[in-house]
RONU-694290 format. One record per atom (N, C-alpha, C): residue in three letters; x, y, z. Coordinates in steps of 0.2 Angstrom, whole numbers, padded with zeros to 4 digits, always signed. Atoms other than C-alpha are relative to their C-alpha. Layout:
ALAXYZ...
# end
This chain:
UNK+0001+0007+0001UNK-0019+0036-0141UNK-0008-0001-0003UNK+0005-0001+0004UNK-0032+0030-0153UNK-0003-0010+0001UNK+0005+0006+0001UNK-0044+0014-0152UNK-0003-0001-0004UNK+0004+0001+0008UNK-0054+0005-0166UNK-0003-0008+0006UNK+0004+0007-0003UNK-0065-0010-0154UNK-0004+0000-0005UNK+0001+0002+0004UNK-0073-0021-0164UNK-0007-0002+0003UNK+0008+0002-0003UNK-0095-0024-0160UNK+0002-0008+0001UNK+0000+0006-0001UNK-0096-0040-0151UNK-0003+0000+0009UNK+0004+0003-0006UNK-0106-0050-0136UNK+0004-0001+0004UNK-0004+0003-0006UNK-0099-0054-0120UNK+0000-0008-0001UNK-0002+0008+0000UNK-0092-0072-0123UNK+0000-0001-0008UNK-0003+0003+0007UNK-0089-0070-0141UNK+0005+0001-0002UNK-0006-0002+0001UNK-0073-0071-0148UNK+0001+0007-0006UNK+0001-0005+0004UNK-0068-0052-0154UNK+0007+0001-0001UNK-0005-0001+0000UNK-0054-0043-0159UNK+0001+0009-0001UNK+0003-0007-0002UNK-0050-0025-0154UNK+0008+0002-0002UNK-0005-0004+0004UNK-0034-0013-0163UNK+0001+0007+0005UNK-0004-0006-0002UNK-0024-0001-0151UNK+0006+0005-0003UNK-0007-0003+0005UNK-0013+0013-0157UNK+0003+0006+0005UNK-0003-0005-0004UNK-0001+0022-0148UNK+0003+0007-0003UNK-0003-0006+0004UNK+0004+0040-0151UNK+0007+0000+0002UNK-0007+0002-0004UNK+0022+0036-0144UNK+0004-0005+0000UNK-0004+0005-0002UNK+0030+0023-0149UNK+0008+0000+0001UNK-0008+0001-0005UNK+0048+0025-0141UNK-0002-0001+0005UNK+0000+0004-0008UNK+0039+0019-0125UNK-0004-0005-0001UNK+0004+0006+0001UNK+0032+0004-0133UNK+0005-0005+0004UNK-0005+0004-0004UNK+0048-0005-0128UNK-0002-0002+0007UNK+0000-0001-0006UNK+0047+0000-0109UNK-0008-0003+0000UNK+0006+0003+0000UNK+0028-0005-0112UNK-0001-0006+0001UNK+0001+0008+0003UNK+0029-0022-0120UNK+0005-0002+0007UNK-0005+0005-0004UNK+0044-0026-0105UNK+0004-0004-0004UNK-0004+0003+0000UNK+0060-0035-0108UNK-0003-0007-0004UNK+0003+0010+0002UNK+0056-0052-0118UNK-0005+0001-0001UNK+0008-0002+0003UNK+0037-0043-0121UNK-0003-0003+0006UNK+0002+0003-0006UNK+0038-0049-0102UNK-0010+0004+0002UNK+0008-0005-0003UNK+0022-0036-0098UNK-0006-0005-0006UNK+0006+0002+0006UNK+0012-0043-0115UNK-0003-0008+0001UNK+0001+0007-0001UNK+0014-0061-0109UNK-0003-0002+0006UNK+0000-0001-0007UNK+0010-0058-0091UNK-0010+0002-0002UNK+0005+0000+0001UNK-0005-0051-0098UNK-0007-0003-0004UNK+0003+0005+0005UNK-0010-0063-0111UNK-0002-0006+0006UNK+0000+0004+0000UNK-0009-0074-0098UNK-0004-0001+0006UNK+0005-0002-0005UNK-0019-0067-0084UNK-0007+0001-0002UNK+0006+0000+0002UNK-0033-0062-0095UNK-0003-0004-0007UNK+0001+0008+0006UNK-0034-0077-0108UNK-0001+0006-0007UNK+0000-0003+0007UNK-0031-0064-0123UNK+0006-0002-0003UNK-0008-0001+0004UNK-0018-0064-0137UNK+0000+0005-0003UNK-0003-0005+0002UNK-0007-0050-0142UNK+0004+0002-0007UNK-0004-0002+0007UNK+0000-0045-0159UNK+0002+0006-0001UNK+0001-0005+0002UNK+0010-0031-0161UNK+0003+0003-0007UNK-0003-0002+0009UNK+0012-0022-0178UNK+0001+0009+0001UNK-0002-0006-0001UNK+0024-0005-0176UNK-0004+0002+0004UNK+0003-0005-0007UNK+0014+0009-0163UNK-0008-0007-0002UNK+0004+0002-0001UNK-0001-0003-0165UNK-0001-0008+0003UNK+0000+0009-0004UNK-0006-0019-0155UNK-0009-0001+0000UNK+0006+0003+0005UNK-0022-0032-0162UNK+0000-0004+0009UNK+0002+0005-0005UNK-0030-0040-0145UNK-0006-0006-0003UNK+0004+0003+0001UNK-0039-0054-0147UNK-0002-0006+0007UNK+0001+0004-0006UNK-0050-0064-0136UNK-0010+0002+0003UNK+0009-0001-0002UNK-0068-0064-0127UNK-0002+0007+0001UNK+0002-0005+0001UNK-0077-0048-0128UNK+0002+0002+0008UNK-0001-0001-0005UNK-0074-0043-0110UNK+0006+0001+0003UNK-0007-0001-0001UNK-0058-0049-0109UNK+0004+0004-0003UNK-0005-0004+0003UNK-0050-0039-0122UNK-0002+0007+0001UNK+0001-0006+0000UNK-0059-0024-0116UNK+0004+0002+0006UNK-0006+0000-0005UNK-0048-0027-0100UNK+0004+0003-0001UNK-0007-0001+0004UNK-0032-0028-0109UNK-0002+0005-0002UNK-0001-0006+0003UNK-0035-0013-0118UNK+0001+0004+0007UNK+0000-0004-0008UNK-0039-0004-0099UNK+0009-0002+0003UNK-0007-0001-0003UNK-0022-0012-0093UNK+0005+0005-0004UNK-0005-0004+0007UNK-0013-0007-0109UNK+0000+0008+0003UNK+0000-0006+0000UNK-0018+0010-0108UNK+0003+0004+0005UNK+0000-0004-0008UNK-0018+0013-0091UNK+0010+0000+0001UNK-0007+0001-0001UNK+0002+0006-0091UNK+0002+0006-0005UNK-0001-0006+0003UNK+0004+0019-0106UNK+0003+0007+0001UNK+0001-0008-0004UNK-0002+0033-0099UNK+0004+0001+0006UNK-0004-0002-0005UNK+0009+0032-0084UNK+0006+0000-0004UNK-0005-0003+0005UNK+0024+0031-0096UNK+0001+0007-0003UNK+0003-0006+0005UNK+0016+0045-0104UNK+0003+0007+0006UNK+0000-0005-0007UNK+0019+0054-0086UNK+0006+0000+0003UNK-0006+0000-0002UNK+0036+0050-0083UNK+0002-0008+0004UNK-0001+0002-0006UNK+0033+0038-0070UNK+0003-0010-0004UNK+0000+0006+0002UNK+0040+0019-0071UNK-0003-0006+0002UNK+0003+0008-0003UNK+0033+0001-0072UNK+0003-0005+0000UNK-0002+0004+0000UNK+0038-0013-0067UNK-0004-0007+0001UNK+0006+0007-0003UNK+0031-0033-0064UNK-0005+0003+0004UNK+0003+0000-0005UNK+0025-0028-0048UNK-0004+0007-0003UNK+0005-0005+0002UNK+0015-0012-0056UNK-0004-0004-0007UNK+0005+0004+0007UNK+0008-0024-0073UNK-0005-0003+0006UNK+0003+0005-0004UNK+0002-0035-0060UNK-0006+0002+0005UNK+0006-0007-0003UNK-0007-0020-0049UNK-0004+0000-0005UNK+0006-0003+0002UNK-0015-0014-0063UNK-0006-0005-0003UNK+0003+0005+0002UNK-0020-0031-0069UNK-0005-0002+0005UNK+0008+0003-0004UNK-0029-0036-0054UNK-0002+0004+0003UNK+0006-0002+0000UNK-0038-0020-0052UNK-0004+0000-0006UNK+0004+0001+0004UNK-0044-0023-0067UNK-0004-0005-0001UNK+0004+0007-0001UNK-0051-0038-0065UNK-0001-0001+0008UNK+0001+0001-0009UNK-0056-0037-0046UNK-0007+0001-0001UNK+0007+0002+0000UNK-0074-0041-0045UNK-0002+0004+0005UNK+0001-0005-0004UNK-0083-0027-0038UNK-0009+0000+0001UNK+0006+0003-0003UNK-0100-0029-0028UNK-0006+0007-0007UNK+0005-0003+0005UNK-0117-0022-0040UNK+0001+0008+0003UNK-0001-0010-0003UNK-0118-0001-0038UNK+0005+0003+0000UNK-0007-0003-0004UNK-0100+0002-0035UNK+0006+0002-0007UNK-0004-0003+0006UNK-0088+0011-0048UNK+0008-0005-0002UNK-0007+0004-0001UNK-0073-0001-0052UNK+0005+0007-0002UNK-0005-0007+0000UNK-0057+0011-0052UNK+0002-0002-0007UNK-0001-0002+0007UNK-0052+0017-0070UNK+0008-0002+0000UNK-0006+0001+0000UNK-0037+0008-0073UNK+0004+0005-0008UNK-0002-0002+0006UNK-0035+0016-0089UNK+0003+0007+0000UNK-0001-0008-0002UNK-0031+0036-0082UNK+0005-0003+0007UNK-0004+0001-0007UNK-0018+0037-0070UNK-0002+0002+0005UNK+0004+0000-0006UNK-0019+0037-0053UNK-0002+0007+0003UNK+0001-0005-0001UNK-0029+0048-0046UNK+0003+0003+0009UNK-0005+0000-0006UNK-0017+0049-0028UNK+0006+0000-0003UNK-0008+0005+0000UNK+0001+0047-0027UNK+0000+0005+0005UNK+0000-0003-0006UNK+0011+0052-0015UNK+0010+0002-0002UNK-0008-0004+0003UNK+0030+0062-0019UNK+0004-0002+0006UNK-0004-0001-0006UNK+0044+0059-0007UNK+0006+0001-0006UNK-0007-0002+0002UNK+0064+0064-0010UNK+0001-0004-0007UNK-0006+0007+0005UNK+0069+0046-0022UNK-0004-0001-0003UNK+0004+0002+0002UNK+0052+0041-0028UNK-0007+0003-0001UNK+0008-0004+0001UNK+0033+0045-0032UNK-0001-0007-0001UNK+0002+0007-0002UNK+0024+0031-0027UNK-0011+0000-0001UNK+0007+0000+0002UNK+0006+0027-0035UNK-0005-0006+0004UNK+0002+0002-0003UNK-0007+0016-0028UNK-0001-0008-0005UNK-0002+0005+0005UNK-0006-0005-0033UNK-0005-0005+0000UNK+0007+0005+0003UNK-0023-0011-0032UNK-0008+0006+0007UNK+0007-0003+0000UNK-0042-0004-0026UNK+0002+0005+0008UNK+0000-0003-0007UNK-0039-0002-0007UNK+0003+0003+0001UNK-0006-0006+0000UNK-0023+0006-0008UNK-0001+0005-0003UNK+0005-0007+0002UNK-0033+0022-0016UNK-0002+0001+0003UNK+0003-0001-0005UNK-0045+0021-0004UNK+0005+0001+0006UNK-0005+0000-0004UNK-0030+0019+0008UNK+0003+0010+0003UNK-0004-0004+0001UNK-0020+0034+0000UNK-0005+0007+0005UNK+0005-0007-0002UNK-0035+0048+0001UNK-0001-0001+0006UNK+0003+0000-0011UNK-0038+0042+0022UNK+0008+0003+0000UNK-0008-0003-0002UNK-0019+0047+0023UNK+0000+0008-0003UNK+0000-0007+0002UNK-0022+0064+0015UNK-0006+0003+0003UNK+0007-0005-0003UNK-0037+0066+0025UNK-0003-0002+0005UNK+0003+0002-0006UNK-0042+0059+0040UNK+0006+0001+0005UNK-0003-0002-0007UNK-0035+0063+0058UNK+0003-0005+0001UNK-0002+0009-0004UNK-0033+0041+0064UNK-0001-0002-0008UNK+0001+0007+0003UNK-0032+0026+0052UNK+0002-0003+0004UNK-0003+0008-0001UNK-0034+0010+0057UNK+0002-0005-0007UNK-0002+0002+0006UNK-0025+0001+0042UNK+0001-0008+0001UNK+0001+0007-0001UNK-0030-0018+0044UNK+0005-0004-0006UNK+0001+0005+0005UNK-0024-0033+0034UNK+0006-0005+0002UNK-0007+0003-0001UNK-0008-0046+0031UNK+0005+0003-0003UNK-0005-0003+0002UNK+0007-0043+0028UNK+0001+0001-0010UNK-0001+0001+0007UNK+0015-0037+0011UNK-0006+0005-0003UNK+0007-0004+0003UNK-0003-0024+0006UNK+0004+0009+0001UNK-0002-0008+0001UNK+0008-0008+0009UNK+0000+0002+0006UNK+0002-0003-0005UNK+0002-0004+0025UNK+0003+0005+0002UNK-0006-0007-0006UNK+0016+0005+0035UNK+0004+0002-0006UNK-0004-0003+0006UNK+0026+0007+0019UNK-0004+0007-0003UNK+0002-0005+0003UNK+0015+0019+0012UNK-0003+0005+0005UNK+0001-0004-0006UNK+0010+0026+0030UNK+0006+0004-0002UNK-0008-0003-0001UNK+0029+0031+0030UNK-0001+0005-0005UNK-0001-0005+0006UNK+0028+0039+0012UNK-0004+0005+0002UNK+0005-0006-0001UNK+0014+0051+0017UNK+0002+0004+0003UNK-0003-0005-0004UNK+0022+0056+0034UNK+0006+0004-0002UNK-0006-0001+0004UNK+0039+0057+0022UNK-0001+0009-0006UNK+0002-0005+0006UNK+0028+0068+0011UNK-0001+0009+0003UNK+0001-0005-0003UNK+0022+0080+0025UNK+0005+0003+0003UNK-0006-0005-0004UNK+0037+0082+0034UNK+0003+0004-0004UNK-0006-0003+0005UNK+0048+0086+0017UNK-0007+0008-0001UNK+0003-0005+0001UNK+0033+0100+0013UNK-0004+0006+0003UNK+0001-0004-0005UNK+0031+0108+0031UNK-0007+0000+0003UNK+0006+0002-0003UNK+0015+0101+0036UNK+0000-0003+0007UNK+0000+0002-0007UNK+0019+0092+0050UNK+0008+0001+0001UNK-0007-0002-0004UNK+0035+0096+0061UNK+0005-0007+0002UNK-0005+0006-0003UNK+0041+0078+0065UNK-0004-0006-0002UNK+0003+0007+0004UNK+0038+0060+0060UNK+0003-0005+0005UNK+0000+0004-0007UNK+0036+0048+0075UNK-0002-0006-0002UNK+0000+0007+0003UNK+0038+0029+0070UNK+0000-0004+0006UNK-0001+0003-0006UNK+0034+0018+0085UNK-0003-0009-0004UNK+0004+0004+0003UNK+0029+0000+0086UNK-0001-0004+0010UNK-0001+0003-0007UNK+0027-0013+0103UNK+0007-0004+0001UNK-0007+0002-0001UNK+0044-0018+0107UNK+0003-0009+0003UNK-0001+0006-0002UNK+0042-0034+0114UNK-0008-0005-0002UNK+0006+0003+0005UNK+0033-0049+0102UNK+0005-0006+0003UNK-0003+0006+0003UNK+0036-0068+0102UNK+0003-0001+0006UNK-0003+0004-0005UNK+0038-0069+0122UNK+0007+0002+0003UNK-0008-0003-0004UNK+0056-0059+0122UNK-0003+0007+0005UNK+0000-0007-0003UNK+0058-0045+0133UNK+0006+0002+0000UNK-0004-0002+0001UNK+0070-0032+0131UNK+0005+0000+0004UNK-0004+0001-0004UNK+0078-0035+0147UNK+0006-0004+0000UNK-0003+0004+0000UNK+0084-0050+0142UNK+0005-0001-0006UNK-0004+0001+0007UNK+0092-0045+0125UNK+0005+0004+0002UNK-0007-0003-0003UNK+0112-0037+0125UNK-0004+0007-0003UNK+0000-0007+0000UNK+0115-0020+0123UNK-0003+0009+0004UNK+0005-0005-0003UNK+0108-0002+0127UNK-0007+0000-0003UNK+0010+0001+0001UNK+0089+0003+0125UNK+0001+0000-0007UNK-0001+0001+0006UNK+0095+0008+0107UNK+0001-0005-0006UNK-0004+0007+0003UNK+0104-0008+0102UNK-0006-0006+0001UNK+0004+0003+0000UNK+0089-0018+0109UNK-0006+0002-0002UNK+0002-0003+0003UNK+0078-0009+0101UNK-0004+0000-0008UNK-0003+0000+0008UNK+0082-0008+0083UNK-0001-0005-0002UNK+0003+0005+0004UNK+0080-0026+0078UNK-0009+0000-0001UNK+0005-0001+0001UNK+0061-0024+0081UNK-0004+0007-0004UNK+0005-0007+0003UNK+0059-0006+0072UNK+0004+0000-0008UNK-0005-0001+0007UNK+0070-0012+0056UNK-0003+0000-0005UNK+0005-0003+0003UNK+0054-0012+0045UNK-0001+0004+0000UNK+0000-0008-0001UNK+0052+0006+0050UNK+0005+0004-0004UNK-0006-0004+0001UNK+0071+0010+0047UNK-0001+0000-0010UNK+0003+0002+0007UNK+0067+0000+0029UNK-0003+0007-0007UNK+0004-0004+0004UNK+0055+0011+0023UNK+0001+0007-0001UNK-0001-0008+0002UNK+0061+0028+0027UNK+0008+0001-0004UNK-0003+0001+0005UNK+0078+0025+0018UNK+0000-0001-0008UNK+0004+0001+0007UNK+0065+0019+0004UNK-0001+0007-0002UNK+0002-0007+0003UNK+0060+0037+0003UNK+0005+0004+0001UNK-0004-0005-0002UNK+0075+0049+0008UNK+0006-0002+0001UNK-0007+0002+0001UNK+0092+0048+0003UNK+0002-0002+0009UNK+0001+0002-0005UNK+0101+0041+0017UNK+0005+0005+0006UNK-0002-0006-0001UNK+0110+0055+0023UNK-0005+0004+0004UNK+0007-0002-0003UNK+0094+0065+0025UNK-0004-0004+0006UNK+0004+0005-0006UNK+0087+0050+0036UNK+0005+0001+0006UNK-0005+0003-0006UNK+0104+0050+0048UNK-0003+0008+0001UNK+0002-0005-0002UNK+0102+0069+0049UNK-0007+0004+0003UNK+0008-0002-0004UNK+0084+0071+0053UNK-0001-0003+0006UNK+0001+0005-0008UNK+0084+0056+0067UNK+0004+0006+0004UNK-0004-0004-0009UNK+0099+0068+0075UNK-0002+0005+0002UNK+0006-0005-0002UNK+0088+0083+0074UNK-0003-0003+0004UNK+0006+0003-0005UNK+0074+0073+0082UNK-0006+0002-0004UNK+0006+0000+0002UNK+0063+0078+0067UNK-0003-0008-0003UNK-0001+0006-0001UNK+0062+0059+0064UNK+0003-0003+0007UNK-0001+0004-0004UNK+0060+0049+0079UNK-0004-0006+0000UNK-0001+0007+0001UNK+0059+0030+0080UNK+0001-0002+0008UNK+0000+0003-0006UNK+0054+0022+0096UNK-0004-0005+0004UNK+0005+0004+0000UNK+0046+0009+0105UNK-0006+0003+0004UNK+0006-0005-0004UNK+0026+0014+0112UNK+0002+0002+0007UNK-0001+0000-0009UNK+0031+0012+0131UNK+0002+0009-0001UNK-0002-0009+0000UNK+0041+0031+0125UNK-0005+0005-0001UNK+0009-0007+0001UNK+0023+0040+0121UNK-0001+0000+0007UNK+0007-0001-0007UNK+0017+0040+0140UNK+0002+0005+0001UNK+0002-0005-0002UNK+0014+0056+0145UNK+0003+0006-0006UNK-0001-0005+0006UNK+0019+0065+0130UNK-0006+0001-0003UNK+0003-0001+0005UNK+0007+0074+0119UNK+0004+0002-0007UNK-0003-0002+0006UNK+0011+0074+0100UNK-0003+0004-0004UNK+0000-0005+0003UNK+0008+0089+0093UNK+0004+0001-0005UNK-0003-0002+0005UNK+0012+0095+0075UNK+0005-0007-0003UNK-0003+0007+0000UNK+0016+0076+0071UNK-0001-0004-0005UNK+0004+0006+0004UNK+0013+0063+0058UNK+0003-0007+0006UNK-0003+0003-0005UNK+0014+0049+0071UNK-0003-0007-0003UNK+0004+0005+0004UNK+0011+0030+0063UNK+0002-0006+0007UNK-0004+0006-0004UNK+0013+0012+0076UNK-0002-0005-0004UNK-0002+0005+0001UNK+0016-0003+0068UNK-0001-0004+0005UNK+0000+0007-0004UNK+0012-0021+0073UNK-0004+0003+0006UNK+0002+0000-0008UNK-0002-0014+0084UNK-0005-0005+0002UNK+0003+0005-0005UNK-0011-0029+0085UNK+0004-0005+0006UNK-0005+0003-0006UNK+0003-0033+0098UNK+0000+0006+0004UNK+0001-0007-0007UNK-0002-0017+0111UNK-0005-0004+0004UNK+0004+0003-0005UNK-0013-0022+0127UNK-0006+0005-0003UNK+0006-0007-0002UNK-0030-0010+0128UNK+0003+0005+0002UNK-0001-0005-0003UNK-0021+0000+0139UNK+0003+0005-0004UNK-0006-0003+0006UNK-0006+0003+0128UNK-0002+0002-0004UNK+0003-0002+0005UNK-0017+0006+0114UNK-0004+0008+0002UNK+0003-0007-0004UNK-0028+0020+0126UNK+0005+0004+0000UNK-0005-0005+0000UNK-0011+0027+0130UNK+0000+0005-0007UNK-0006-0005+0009UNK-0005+0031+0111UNK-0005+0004-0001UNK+0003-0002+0004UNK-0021+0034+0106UNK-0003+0009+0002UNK+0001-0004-0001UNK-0023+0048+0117UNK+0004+0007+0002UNK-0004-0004+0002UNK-0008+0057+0113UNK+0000+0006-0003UNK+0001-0008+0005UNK-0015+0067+0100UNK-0001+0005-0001UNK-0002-0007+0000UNK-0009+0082+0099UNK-0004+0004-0007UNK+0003-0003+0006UNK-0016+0098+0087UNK+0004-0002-0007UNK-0003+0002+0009UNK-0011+0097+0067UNK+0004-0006+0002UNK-0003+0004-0002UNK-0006+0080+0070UNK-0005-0006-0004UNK+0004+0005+0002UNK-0012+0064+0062UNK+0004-0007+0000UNK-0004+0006-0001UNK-0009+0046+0066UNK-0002-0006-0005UNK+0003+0007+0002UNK-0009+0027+0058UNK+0001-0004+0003UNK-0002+0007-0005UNK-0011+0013+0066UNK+0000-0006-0004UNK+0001+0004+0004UNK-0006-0003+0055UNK+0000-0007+0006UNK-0002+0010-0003UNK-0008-0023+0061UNK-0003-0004-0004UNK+0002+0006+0000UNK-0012-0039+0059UNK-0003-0005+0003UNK+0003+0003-0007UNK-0027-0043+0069UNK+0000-0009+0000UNK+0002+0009+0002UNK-0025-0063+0062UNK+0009+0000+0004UNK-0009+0002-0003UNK-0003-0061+0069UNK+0001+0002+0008UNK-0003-0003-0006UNK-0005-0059+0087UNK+0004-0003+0003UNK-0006+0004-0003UNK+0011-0063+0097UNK-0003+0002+0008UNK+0004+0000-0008UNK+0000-0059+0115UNK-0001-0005+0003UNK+0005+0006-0003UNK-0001-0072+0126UNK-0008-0002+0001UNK+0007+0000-0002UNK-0019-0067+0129UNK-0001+0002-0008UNK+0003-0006+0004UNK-0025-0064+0111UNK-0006+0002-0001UNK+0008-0002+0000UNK-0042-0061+0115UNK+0002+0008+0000UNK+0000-0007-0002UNK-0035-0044+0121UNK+0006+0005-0003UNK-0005-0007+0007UNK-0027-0034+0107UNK-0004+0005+0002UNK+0002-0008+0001UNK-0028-0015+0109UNK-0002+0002-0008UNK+0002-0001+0007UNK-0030-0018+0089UNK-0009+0000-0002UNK+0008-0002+0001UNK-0046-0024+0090UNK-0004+0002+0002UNK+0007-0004-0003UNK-0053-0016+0104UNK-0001+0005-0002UNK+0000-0008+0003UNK-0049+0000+0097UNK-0004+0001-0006UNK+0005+0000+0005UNK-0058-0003+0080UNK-0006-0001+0001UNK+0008+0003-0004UNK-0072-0011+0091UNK-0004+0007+0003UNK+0002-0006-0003UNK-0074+0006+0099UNK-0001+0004-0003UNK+0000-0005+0003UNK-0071+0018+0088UNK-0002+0001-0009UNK+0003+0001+0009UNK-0075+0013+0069UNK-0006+0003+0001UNK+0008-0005+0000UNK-0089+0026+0062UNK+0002+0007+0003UNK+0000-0007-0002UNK-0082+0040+0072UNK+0003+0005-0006UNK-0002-0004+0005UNK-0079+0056+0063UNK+0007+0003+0000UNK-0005-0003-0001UNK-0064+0059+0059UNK+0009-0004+0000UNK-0003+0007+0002UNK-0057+0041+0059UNK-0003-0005-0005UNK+0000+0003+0006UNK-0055+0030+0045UNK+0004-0007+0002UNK-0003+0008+0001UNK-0053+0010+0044UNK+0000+0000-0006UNK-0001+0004+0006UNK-0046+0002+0031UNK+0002-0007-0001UNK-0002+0006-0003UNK-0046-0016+0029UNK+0004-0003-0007UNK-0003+0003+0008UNK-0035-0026+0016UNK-0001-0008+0002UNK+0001+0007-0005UNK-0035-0043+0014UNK+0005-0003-0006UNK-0004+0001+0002UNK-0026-0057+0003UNK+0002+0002-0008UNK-0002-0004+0007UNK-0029-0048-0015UNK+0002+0005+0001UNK-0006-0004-0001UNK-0020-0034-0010UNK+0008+0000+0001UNK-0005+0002-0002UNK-0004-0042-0007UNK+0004+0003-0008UNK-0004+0000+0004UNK+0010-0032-0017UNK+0007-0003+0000UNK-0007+0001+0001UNK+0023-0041-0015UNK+0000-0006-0007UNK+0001+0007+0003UNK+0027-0059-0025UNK-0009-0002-0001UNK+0007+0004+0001UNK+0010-0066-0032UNK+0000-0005+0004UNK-0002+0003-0003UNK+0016-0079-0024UNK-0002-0001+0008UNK+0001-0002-0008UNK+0013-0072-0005UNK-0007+0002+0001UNK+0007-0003-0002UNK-0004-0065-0007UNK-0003-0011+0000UNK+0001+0009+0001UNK-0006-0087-0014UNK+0001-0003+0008UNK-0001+0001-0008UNK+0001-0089+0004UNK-0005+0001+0004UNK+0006-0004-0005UNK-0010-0079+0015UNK-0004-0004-0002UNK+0005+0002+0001UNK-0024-0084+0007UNK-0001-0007+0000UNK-0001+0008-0002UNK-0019-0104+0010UNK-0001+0000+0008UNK-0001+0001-0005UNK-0017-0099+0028UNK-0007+0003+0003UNK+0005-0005-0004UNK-0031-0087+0031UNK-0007-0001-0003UNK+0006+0002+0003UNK-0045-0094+0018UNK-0001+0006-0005UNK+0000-0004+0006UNK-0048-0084+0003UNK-0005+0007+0001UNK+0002-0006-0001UNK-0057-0069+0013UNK+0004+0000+0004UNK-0006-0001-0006UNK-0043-0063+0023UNK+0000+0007+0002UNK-0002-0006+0000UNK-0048-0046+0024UNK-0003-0002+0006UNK+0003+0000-0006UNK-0053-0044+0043UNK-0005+0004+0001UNK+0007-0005+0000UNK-0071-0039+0047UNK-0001+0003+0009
# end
């Protein structure tokens, strides 16, 4: 792929000539209706022309050096096999344009990513800044605390890594927990056995690991026991050894309960912890083990915080627009 930019000042109108050395994945590039070209004209105030393998950007010096960065970078993942869709144009658009404090490297949207993470169905890349940062604490720290709202990947990409490690013999078992009682019920009070009461609260869990492994493989692993799924209360007195072990929703654990899990940890084992220190469903929410835990232990060696907030949100554009109505336009938790 070949470039021809055109000399021009920041904030003067320029015009910059991309050339692809592949066009049979211009199609898949441009999207349906040239949906990706329009998506992008319209987020970075460029216009797009294309002529055969080549496309003419126009627009303010700065902005069409963006666009070229999205361009390329959506290319080059073509170039690799991998697919894109709205919800990946829209990643790579707003780490391209995410404002990044003076000294600090912005991430090279134009090269593929430098993480992913492989399971059985999919290979899954990273969809904006912190989920990089995110990926490499997953392949390399003992704890994460993995903060933020909903919809930023959290526990879905916790899941893929444990997914990654179990299919490749690094860790022996993949341990899904969460607290079992939110929102004032108690399980006492719901039908069925522990199992049946159980499950409506771990079904984001179930969710995600279906996302990565056929479903077959998931029923057949649960009845081994190399995949278990349970509520925290089931950690106490167990050590987890040889484990990838992640809990979900732990801004809804006590201190205690928190101290319990945390001291589970077994050798060759590594855990994540995701919540929502701003979604406590505690009577007391002064006293989430969420955030006593990161109050205590952030800095230690060996443990990794990571905090998201409402530009990370991959779901609907839509929903980070949300969050960020309810929670005020810094939603990452400090």
């Amino acid at each position: 792929m070949s470039r021809k930019p055109c000399p021009a000042q920041p904030g003067d109108r320029a015009r910059l000539e991309v050339t692809f050395d592949k066009p049979q994945l211009l199609g898949r590039l441009f999207g349906e209706y040239d949906q990706n070209l329009v998506a992008i004209e319209n987020r970075l105030g460029v216009y797009i022309a294309a002529r055969g393998n080549k496309l003419q950007i126009e627009g303010e010096a700065s902005a069409i050096g963006r666009a070229r960065e999205v361009l390329t970078g959506l290319y080059n993942r073509l170039v690799q096999g991998q697919e894109i869709d709205t919800g990946a144009v829209e990643a790579v658009i707003a780490v391209a344009t995410e404002p990044t404090p003076e000294g600090i490297i912005r991430a090279d949207v134009s090269q593929p990513p430098s993480v992913m993470i492989r399971t059985r169905k999919k290979t899954i890349v990273p969809r904006s800044s912190t989920q990089i940062h995110y990926m490499h604490a997953l392949a390399s720290s003992d704890i994460i605390f993995a903060l933020g709202p909903a919809g930023t990947g959290k526990t879905y990409l916790a899941v893929a890594q444990a997914v990654q490690q179990l299919i490749n013999g690094s860790v022996d078992r993949l341990i899904l927990s969460r607290p079992a009682v939110e929102a004032g019920e108690r399980l006492g009070f719901l039908p069925g056995d522990m199992k049946e009461k159980v499950d409506p609260y771990l079904r984001p869990l179930y969710d995600a690991l279906y996302d990565m492994l056929p479903t077959e493989q998931v029923e057949r692993r649960i009845g081994s026991g190399e995949i278990e799924i349970a509520p925290i209360a089931f950690m106490r007195g167990r050590t987890l050894a040889d484990a990838f072990v992640i809990l979900d929703e732990a801004q809804n654990t006590t201190p205690a309960q928190m101290k319990m899990f945390l001291t589970r940890f077994g050798m060759n084992s590594r855990m994540v912890i995701c919540g929502d220190p701003k979604q406590i469903d505690l009577p007391d929410i002064g006293k989430s083990g969420l955030a006593d835990a990161v109050g205590r232990l952030e800095g230690i060696e060996g443990i990794s915080t990571i905090r998201f907030g409402a530009a990370d949100v991959v779901r609907h554009p839509i929903v980070g627009r949300i969050v960020e109505a309810y929670e005020g336009p810094d939603s990452a938790p400090r």
